[in-house]
C-alpha positions as a Markdown table, in Angstrom:
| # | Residue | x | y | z |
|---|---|---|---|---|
| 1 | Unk | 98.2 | 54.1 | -229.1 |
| 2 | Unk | 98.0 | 53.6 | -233.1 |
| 3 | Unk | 97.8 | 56.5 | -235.3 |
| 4 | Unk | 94.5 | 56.6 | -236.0 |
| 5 | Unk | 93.7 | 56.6 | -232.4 |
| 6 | Unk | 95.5 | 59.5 | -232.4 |
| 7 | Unk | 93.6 | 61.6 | -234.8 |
| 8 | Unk | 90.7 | 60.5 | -233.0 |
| 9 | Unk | 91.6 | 62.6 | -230.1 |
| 10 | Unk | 92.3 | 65.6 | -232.2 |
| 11 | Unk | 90.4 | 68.8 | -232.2 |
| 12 | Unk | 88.2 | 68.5 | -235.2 |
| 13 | Unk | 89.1 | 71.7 | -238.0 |
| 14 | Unk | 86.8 | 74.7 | -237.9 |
| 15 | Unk | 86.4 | 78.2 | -240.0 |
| 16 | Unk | 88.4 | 79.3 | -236.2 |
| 17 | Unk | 91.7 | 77.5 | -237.9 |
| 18 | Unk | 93.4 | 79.8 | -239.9 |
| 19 | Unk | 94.1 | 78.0 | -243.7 |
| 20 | Unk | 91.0 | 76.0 | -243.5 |
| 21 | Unk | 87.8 | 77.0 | -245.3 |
| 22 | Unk | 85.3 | 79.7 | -244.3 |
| 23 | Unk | 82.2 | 77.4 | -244.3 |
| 24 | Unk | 83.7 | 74.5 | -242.4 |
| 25 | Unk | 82.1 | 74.3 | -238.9 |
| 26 | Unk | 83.0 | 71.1 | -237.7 |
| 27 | Unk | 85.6 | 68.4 | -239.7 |
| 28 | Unk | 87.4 | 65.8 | -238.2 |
| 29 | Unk | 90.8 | 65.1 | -239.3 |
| 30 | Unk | 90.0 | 61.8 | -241.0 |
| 31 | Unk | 87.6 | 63.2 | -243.1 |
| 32 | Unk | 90.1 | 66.1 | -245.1 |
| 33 | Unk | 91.2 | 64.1 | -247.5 |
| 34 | Unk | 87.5 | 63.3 | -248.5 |
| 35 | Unk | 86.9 | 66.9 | -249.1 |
| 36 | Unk | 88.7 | 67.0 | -253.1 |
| 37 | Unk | 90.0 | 69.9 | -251.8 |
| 38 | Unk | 93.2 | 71.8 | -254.1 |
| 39 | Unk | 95.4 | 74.4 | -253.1 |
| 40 | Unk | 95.5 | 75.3 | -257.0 |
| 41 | Unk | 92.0 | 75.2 | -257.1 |
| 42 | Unk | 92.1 | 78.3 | -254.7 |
| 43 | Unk | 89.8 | 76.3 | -252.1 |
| 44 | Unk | 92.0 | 76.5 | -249.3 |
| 45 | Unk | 92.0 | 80.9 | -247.7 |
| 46 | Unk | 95.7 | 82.1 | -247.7 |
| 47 | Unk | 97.7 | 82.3 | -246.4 |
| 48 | Unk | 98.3 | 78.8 | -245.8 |
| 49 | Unk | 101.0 | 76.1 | -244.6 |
| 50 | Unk | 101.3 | 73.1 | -246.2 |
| 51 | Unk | 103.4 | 69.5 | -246.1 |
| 52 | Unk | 104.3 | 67.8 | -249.7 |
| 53 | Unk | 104.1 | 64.1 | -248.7 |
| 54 | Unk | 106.3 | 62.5 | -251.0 |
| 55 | Unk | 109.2 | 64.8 | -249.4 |
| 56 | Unk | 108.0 | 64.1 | -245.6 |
| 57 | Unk | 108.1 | 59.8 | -246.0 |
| 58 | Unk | 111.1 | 60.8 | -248.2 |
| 59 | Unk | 112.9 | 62.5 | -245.5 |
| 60 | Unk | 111.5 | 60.0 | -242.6 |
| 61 | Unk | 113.0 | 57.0 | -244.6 |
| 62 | Unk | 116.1 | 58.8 | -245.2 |
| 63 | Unk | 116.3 | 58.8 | -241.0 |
| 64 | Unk | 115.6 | 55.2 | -240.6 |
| 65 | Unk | 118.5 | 54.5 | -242.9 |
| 66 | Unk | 120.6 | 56.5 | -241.5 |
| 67 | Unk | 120.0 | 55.1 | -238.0 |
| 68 | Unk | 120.4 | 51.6 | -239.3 |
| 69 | Unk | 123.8 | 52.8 | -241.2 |
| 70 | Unk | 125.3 | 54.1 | -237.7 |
| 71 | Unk | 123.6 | 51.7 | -235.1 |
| 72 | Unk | 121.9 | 54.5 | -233.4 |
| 73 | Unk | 118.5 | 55.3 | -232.4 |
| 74 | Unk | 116.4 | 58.8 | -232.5 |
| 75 | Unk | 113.9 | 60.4 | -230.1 |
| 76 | Unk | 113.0 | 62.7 | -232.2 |
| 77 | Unk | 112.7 | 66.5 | -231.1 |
| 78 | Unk | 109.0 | 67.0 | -231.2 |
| 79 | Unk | 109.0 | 70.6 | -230.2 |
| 80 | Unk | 110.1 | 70.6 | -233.5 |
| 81 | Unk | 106.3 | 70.6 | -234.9 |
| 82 | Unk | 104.4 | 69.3 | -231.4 |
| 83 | Unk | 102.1 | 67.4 | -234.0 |
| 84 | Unk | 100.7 | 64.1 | -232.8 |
| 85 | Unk | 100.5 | 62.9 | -236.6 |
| 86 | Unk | 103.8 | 63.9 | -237.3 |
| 87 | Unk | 105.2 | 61.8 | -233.5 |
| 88 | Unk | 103.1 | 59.0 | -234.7 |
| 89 | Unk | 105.1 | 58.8 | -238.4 |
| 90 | Unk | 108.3 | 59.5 | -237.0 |
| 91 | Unk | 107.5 | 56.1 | -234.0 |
| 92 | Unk | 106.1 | 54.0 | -237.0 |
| 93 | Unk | 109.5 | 54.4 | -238.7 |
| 94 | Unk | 111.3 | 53.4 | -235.7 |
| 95 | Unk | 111.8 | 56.3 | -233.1 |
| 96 | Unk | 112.8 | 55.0 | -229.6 |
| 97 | Unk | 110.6 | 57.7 | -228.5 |
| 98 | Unk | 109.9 | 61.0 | -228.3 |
| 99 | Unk | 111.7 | 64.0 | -227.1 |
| 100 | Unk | 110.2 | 67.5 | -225.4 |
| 101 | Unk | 111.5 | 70.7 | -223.9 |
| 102 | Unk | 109.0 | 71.7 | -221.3 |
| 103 | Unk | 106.1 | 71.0 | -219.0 |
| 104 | Unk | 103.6 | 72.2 | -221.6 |
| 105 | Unk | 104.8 | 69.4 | -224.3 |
| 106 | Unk | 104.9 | 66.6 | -221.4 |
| 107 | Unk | 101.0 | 67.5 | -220.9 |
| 108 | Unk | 100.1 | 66.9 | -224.5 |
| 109 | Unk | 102.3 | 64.3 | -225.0 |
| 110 | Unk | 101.3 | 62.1 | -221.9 |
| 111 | Unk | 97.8 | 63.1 | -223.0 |
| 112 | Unk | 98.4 | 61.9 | -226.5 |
| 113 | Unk | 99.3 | 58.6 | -225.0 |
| 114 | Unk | 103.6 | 58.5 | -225.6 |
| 115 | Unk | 104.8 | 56.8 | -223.1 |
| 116 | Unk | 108.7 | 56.7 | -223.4 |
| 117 | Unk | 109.6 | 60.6 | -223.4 |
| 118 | Unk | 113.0 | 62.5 | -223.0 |
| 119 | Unk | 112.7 | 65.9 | -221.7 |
| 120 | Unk | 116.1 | 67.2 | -222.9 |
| 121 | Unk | 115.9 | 69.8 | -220.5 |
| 122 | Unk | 115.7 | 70.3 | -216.6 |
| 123 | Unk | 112.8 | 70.0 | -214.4 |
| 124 | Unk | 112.8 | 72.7 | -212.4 |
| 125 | Unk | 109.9 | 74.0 | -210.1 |
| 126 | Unk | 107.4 | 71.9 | -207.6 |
| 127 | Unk | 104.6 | 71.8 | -210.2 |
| 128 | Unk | 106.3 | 70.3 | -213.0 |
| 129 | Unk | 108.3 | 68.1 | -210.4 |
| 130 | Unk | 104.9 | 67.1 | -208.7 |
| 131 | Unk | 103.0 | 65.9 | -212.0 |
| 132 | Unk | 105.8 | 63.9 | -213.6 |
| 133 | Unk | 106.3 | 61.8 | -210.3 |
| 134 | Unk | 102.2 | 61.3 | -210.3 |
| 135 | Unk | 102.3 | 60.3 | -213.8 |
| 136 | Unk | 104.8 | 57.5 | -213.1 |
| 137 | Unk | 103.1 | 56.3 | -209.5 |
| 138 | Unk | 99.8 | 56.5 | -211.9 |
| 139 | Unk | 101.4 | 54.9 | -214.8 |
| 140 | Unk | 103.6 | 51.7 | -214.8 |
| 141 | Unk | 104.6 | 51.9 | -218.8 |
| 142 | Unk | 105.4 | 55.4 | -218.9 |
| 143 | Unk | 109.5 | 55.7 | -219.5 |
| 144 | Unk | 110.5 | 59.3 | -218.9 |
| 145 | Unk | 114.1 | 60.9 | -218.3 |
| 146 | Unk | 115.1 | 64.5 | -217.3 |
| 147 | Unk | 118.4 | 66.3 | -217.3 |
| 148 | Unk | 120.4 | 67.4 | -214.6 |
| 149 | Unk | 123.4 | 69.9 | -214.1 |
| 150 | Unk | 123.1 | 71.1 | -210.2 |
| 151 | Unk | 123.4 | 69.7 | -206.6 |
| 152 | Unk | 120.3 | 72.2 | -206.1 |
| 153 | Unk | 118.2 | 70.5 | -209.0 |
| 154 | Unk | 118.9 | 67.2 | -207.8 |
| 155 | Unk | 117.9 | 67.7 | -204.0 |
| 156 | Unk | 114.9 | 69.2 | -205.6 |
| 157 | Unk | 113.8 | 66.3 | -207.5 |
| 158 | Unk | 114.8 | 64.1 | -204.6 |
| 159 | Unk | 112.9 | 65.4 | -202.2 |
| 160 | Unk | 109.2 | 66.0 | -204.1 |
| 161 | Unk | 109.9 | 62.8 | -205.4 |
| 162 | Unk | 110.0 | 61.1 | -201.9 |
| 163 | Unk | 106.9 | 63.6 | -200.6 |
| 164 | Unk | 104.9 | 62.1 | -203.4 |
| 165 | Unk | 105.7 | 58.7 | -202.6 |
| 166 | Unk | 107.2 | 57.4 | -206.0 |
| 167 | Unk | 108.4 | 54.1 | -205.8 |
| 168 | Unk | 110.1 | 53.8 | -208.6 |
| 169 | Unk | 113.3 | 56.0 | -209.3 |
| 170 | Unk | 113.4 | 59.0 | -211.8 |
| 171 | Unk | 115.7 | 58.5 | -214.6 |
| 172 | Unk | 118.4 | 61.4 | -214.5 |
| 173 | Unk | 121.2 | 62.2 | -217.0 |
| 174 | Unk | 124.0 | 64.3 | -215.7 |
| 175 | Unk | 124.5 | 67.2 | -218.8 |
| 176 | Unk | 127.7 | 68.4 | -220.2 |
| 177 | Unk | 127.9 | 71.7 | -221.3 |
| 178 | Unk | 130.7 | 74.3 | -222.4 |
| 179 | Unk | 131.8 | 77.4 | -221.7 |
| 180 | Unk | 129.7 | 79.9 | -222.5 |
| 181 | Unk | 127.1 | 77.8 | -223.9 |
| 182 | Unk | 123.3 | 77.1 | -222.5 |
| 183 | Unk | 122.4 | 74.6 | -219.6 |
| 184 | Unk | 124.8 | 71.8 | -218.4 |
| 185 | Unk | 127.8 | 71.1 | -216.0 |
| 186 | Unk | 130.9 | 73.0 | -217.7 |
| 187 | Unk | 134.1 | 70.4 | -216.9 |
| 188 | Unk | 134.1 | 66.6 | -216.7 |
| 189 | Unk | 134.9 | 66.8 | -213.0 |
| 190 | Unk | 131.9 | 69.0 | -212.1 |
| 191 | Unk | 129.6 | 65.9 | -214.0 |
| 192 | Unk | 131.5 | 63.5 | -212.2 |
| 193 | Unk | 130.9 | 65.5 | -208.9 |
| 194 | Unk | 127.1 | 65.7 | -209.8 |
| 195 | Unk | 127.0 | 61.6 | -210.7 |
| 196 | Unk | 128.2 | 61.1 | -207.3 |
| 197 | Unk | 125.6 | 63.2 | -205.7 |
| 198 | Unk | 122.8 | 61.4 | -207.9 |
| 199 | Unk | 123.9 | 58.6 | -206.2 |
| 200 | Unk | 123.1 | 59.6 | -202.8 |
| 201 | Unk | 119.5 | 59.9 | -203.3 |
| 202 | Unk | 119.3 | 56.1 | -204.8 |
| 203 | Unk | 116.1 | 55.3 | -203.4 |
| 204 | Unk | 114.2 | 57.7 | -205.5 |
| 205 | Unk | 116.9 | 59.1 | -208.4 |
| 206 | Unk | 118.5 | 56.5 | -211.1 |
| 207 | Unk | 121.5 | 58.1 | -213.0 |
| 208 | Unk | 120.5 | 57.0 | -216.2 |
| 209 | Unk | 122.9 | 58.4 | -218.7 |
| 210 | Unk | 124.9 | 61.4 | -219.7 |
| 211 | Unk | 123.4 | 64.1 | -222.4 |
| 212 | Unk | 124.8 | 67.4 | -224.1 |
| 213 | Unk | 123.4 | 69.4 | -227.0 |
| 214 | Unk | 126.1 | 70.7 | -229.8 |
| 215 | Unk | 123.4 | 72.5 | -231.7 |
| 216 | Unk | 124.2 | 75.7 | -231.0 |
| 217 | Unk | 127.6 | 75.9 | -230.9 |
| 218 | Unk | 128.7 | 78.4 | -233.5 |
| 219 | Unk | 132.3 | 80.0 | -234.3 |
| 220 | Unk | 133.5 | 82.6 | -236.6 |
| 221 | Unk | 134.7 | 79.7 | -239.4 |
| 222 | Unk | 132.9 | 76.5 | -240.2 |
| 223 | Unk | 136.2 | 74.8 | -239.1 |
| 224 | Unk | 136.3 | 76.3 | -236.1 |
| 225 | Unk | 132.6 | 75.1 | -235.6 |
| 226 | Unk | 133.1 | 71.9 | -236.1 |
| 227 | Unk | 136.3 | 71.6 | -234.0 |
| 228 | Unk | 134.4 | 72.7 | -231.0 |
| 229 | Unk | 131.9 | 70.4 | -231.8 |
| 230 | Unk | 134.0 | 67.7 | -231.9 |
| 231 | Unk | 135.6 | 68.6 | -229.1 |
| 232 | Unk | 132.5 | 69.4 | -227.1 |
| 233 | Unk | 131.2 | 65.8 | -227.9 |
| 234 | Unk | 134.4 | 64.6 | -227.0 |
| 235 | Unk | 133.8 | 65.9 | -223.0 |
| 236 | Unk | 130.1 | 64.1 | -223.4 |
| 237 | Unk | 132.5 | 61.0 | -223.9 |
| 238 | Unk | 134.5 | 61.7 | -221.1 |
| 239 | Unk | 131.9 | 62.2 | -218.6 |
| 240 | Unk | 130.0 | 59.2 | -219.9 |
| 241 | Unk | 133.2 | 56.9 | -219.7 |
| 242 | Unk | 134.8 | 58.5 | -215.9 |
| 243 | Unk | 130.7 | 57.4 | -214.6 |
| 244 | Unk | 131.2 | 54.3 | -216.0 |
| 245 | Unk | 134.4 | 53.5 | -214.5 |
| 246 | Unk | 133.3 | 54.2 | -211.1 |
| 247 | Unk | 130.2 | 52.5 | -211.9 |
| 248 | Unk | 127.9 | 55.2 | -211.4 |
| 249 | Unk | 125.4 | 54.4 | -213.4 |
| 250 | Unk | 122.1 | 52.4 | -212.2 |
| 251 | Unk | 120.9 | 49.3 | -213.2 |
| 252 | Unk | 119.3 | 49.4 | -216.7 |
| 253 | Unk | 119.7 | 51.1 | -220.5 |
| 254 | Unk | 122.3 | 53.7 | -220.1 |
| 255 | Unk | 121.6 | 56.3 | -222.8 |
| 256 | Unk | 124.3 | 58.5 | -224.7 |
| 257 | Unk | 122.6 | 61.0 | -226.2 |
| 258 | Unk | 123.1 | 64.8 | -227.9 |
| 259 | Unk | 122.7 | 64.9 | -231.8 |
| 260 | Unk | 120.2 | 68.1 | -233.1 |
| 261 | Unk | 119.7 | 68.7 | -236.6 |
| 262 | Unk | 123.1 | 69.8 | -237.6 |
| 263 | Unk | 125.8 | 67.5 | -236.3 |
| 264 | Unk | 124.0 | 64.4 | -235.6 |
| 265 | Unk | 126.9 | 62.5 | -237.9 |
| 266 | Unk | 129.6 | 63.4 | -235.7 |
| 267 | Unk | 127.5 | 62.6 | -232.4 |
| 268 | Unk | 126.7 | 59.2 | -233.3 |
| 269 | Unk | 130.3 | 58.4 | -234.9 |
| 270 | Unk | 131.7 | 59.8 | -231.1 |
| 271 | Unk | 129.0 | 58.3 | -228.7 |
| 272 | Unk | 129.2 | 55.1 | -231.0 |
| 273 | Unk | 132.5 | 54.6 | -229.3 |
| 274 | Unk | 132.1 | 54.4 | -225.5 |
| 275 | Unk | 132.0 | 51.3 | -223.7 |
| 276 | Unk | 130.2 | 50.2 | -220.8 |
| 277 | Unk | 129.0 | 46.8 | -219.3 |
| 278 | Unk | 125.8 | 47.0 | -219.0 |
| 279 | Unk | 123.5 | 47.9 | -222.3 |
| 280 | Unk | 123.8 | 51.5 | -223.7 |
| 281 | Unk | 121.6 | 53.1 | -226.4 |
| 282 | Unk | 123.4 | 56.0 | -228.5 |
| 283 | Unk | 120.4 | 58.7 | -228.7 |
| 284 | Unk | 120.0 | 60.7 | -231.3 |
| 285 | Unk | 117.0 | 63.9 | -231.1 |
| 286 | Unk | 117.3 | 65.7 | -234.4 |
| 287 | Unk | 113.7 | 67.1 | -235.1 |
| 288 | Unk | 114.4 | 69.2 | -237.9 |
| 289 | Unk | 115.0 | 66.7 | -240.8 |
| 290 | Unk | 111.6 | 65.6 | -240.8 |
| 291 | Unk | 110.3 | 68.7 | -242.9 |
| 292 | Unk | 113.7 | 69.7 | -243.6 |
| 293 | Unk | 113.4 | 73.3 | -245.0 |
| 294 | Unk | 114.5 | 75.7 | -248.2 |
| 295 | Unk | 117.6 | 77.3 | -246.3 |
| 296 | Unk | 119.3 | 76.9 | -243.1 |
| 297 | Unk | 119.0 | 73.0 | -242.8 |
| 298 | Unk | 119.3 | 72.9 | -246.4 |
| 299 | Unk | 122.9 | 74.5 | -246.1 |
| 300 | Unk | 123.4 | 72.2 | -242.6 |
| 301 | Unk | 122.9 | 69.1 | -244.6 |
| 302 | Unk | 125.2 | 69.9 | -247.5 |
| 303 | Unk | 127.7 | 70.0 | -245.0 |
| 304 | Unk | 126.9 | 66.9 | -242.8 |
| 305 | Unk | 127.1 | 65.1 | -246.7 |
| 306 | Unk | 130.4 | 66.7 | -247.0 |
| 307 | Unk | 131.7 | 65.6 | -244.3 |
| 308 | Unk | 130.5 | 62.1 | -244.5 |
| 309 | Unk | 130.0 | 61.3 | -248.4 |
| 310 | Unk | 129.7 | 57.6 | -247.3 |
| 311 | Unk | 125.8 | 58.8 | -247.1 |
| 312 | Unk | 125.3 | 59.4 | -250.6 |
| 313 | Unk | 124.7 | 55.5 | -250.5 |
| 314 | Unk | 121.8 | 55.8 | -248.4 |
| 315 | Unk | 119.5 | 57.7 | -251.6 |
| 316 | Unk | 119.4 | 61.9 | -252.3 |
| 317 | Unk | 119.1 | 62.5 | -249.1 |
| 318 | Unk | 116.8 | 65.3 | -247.1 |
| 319 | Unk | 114.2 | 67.3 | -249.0 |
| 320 | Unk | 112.0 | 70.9 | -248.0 |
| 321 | Unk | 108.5 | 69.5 | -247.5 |
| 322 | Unk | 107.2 | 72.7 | -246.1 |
| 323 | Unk | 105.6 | 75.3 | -247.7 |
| 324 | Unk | 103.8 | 78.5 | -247.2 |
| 325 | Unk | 101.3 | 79.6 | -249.7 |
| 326 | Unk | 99.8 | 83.5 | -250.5 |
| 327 | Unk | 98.6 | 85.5 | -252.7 |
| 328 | Unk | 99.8 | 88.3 | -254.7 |
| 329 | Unk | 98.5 | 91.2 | -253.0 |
| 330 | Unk | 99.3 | 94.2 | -254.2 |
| 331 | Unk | 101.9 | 95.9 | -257.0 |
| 332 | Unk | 102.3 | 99.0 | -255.5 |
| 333 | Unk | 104.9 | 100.2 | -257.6 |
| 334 | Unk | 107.3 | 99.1 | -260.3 |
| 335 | Unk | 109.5 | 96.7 | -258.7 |
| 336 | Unk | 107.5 | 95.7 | -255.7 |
| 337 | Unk | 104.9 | 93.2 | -255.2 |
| 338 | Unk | 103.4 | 92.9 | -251.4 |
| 339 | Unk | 102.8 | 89.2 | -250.8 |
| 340 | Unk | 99.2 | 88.5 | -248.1 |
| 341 | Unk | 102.0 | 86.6 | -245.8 |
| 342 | Unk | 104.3 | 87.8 | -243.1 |
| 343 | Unk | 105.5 | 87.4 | -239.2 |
| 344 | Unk | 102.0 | 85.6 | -237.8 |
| 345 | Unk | 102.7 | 82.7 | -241.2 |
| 346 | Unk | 106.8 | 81.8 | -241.6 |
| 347 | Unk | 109.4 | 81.8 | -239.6 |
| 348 | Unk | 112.1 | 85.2 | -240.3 |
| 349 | Unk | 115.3 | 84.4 | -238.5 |
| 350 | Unk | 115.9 | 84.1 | -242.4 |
| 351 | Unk | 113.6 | 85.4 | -245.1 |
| 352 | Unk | 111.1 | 82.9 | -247.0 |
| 353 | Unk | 112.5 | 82.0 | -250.9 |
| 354 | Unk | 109.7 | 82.8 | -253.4 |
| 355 | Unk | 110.0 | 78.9 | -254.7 |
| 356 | Unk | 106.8 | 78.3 | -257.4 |
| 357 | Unk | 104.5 | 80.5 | -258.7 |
| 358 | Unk | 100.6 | 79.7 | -260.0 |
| 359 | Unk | 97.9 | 81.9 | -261.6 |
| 360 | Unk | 94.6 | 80.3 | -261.1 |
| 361 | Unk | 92.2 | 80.2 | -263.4 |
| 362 | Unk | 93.6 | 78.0 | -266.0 |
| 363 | Unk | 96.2 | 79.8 | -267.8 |
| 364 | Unk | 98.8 | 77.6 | -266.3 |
| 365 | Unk | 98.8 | 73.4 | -266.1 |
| 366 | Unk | 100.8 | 73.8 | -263.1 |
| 367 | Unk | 103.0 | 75.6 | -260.6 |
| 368 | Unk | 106.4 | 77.4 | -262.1 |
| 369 | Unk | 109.9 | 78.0 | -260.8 |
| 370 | Unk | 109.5 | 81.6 | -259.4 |
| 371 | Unk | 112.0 | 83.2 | -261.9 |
| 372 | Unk | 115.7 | 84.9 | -260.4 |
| 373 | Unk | 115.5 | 88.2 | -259.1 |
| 374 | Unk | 112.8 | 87.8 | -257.0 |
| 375 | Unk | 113.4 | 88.3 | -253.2 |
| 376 | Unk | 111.9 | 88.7 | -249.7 |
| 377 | Unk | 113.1 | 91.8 | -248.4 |
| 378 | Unk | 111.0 | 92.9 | -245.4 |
| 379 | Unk | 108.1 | 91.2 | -243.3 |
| 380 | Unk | 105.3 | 92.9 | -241.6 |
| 381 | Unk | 103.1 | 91.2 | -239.2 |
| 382 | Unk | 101.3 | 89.8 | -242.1 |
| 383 | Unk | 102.5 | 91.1 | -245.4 |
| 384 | Unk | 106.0 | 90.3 | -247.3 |
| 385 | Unk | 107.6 | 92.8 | -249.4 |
| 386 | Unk | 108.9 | 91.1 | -252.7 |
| 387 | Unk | 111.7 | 92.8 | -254.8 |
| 388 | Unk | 110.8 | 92.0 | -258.6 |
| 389 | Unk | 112.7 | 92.2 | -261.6 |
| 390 | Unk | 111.9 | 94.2 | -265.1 |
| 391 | Unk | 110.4 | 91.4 | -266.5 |
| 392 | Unk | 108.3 | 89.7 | -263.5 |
| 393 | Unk | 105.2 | 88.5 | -264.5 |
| 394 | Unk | 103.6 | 88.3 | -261.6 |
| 395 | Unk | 100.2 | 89.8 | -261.1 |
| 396 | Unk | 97.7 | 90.3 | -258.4 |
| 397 | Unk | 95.6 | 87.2 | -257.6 |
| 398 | Unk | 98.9 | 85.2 | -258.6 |
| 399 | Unk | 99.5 | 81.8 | -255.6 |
| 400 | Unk | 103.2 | 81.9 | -254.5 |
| 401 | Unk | 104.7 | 78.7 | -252.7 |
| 402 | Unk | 107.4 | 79.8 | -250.4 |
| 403 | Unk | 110.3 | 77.4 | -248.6 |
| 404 | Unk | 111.3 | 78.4 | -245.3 |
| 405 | Unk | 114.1 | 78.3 | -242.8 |
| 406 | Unk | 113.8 | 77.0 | -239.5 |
| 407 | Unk | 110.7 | 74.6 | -239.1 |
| 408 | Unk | 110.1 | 74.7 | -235.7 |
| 409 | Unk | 109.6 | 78.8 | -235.8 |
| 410 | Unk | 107.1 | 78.2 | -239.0 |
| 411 | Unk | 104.8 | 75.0 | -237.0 |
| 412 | Unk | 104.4 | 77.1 | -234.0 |
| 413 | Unk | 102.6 | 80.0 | -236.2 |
| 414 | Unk | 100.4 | 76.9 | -237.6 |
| 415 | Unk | 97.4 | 75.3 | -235.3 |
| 416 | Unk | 95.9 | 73.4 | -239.1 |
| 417 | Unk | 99.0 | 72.4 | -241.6 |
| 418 | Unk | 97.5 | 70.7 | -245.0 |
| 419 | Unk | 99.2 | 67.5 | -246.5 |
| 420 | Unk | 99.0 | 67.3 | -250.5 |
| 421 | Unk | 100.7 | 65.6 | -252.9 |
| 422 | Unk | 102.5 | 66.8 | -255.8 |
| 423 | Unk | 99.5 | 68.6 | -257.2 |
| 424 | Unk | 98.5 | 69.8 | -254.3 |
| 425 | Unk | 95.6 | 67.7 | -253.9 |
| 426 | Unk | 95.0 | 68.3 | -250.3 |
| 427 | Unk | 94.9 | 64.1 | -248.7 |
| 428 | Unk | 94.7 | 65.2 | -245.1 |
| 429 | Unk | 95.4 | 67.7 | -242.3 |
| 430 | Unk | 97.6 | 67.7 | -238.9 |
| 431 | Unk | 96.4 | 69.8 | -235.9 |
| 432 | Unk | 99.9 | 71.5 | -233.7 |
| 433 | Unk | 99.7 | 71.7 | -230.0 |
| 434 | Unk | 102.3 | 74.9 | -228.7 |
């Protein structure tokens, strides 16, 4: 499917779609960037999410050349922003495909037209089960591979897949995981056990590949993090290599995969190092980088280009291309300024950074740098409280452009995100599907 085919299937925008203009009824998505709309120019209701374009192709280039520097390949995470657009960019600049979490995202996907999917999770449950196996008897092209960490889960998939008829085997990957961690089989020899077991139900399972997921792995020093990381990848490794050598794995690409947004340099360096004899694809799924963000990813990166400063070759690396707009509300009292944004807008794992500042009306050629001392303190459901400085010189009616943390929680608060340029000339919009 090209891009614009795409958009074509899209939802045109509406007054319904919260950032887009009160007296819009029906707009298809190719026809935003005819509308000479401006953020500046206040013709856009706040609060609303935006993409800078120059950072996105930035930071989707940056990815492409930091495949083609390690020999891997990405399936990007697209619960990241579950925006067809966004999927079609990130296949354009050279994604093997496309990666998803559950059932939901496999519907819009396959109904999107994506045809090589990983679901880097287990399917579990007959009515999940039952649609995938229809959607490969109904569709010969369509590539799609599940995890797997139980004899239960296996039998499962085994047997609805040989109710249903499928006639072609479902691509499985046996997960590592640790101890105390999320999903996945927690020693080498319990993987092993579960390869074995994979092989048993050959006629309709193919054991495809070996996965884990490092992302969350956190310890009490960012030494210690990384050593369990390393380590954790390092059992991935092990798994991949004892399947191998009993030649467990079926006919085909085997993929190595695991790699989120935050240690995808030491995934590909580790999986980059097992050998098999039959072709292998090292897998990448960080989602994250394509809008980077203003904090947590921010601080990630600086520490994936620490540890690998052989990347500073590849350019300046990731930059925040999201943005959440809104007005000064209300200065309530010395000190305070409550900002029309809050819970339903950005993501608050971490609080949004008051980045540029704008009072419309042509007192200002352009956004500012929002001074020091202002911070995000609290969030209601949709207001921000904003600790100010003495000298702030913010009033009511001012814009304020805010970088987040965390994309993923920000996109799913966002059925309409705007793409401008640097002036924030509005040049198109992407519809989200959560």
């Amino acid at each position: 499917m090209t891009a614009t085919a795409s958009r074509r299937l899209q939802a045109p925008l509406s007054a319904c779609d919260k950032g887009v203009p009160g007296h819009i009824v029906e707009l298809p998505l190719e026809g935003v960037g005819l509308q000479g709309w401006n953020l500046l120019l206040e013709d856009l209701p706040m609060p609303a999410a935006v993409i800078k374009t120059n950072a996105l192709h930035n930071n989707s280039a940056w990815m492409r050349a930091f495949l083609e520097s390690t020999g891997s390949s990405l399936a990007p995470h697209g619960k990241t922003t579950m925006a067809p657009s966004l999927f079609d960019l990130q296949l354009d600049d050279g994604a093997w495909g496309i990666t998803l979490s559950t059932p939901h995202q496999l519907h819009v996907a396959r109904r999107f037209g994506y045809s090589r999917i990983v679901l880097a999770n287990q399917l579990v449950g007959r009515s999940a089960i039952a649609w995938v196996v229809d959607e490969l008897k109904r569709d010969p092209t369509f590539e799609f591979y599940c995890l797997v960490d139980s004899v239960d889960n296996v039998r499962q998939l085994a047997a609805i897949a040989r109710s249903r008829g499928l006639d072609r085997p479902l691509r499985v990957l046996v997960e590592m995981g640790y101890s105390g961690g999320r999903t996945g089989c927690r020693t080498v020899e319990a993987g092993l056990s579960l390869a074995r077991e994979i092989g048993d139900h050959a006629d309709v399972l193919a054991l495809s590949g070996v996965e884990g997921f490092e992302g969350i792995i956190r310890e009490k020093t960012e030494q210690d993090t990384i050593t369990k990381v390393e380590l954790f990848v390092d059992q991935v490794v092990a798994l991949a290599q004892a399947c191998a050598d009993e030649d467990l794995f079926a006919d085909g690409l085997v993929l190595l995969t695991a790699g989120g947004s935050a240690f995808y340099d030491i995934v590909a360096e580790k999986l980059a190092k097992i050998q098999l004899r039959q072709e292998r694809l090292v897998l990448l799924r960080a989602g994250c980088y394509l809008t980077h963000d203003s904090l947590m990813y921010t601080y990630l990166f600086a520490q994936i280009k620490a540890r690998a400063p052989e990347l500073d070759a590849l350019g300046a690396g990731l930059k925040p291309a999201l943005e959440v707009w809104a007005y000064v509300q209300s200065l309530p009292e010395p000190g305070k300024a409550i900002v029309a944004m809050g819970k339903r807008d950005v993501s608050y794992d971490h609080m949004p950074v008051p980045l540029v500042w704008y009072r419309p009306g042509g007192e200002m050629a352009a956004p500012l740098p929002v001074p020091a001392g202002h911070k995000v303190t609290d969030l209601n459901d949709q207001h921000a409280f904003v600790a100010l400085p003495e000298d702030a010189p913010w009033r009511v009616g001012d814009l304020v452009g805010f970088g987040i943390s965390h994309p993923c929680l920000t996109f799913d608060k966002w059925r309409v995100l705007h793409l401008v340029d640097d002036d924030y000339a509005v040049t198109g919009s992407l519809r989200t599907y959560f």
